[in-house]
C-alpha positions in Angstrom: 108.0 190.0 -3.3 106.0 190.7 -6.2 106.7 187.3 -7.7 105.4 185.8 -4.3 102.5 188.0 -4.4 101.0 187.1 -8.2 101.5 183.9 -7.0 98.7 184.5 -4.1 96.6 186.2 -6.8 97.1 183.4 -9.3 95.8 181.4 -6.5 93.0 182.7 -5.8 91.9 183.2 -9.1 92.3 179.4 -9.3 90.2 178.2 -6.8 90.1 174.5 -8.6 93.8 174.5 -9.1 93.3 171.4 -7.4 90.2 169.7 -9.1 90.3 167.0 -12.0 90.8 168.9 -15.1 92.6 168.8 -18.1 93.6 172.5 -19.0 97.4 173.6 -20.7 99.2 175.7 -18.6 100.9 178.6 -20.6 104.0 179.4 -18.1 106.6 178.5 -15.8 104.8 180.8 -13.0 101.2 179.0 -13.9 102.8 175.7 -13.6 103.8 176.9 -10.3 100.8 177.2 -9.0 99.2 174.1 -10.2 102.0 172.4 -8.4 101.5 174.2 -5.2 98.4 173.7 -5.1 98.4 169.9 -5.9 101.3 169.2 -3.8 100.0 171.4 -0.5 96.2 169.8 -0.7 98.1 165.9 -1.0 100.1 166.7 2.0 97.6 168.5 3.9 99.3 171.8 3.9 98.2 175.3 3.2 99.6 176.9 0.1 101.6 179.3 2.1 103.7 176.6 3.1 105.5 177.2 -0.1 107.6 180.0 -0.5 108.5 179.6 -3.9 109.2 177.8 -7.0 112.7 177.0 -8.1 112.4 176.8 -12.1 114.6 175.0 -14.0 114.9 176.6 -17.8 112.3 175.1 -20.7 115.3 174.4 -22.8 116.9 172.1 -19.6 113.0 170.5 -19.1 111.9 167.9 -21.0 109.6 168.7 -23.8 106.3 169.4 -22.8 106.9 170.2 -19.2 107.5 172.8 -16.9 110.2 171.5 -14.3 110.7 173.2 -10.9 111.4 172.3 -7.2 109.1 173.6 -4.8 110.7 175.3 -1.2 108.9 176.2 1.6 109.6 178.7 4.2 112.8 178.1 6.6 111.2 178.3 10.3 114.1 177.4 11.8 117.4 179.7 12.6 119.4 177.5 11.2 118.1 175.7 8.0 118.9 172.7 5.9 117.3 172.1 2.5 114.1 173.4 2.1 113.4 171.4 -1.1 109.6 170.1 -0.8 110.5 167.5 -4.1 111.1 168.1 -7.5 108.0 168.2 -10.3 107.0 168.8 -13.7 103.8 170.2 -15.2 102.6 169.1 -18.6 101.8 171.8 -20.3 99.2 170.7 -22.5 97.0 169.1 -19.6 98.6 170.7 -16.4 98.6 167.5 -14.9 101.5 167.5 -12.2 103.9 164.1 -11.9 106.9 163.9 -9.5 110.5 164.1 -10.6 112.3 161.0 -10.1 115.8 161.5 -11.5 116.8 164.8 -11.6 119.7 163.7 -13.7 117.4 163.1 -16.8 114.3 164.5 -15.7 112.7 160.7 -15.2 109.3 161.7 -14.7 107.7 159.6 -11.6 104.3 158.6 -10.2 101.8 161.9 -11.0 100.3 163.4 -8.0 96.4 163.0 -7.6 93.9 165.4 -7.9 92.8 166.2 -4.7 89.3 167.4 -4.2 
């Protein structure tokens, strides 16, 4: 709960999470809310729609990146996978880029800034 709740801070203390800018991200739980916030705004969702960030450890990620799945809330009584998609944050630049191969971390297409 308090992990989900610095998250809400950290995003609105970010209100141009979303906006084109180069700026490093300095942890797994920052990356986390670049990617939410870039993801969410692409899809037309609210932030809320995630529930939380799967991280995968820096010493499994490639170098340079933060690596995590985003999940969103289960709505349903019965649920399936709640896996949104897999990313990965550049540190030095926060830019966000989609995960294409999960079983070498093949970085994909990066998601746009969405202003």
């Amino acid at each position: 709960m308090l992990i989900r709740l610095a998250s809400i801070i950290a995003l609105l203390t970010l209100p141009h999470a979303s906006c084109a800018t180069t700026q490093s991200v300095g942890s797994a739980e920052a990356a986390c809310v670049v990617a939410t916030a870039r993801v969410t705004a692409q899809n037309g969702l609210s932030t809320s729609h995630v529930s939380f960030c799967d991280h995968i450890a820096e010493v499994d990620s490639p170098a340079g990146y933060y690596v995590m799945a985003l999940r969103a809330h289960c709505r349903e009584e019965i649920c399936g996978s709640t896996n949104m998609g897999w990313f990965a944050v550049q540190k030095a630049t926060g830019t966000v880029f989609e995960v294409d191969d999960v079983t070498d971390w093949k970085l994909g297409r990066r998601v746009p800034d969405v202003r």
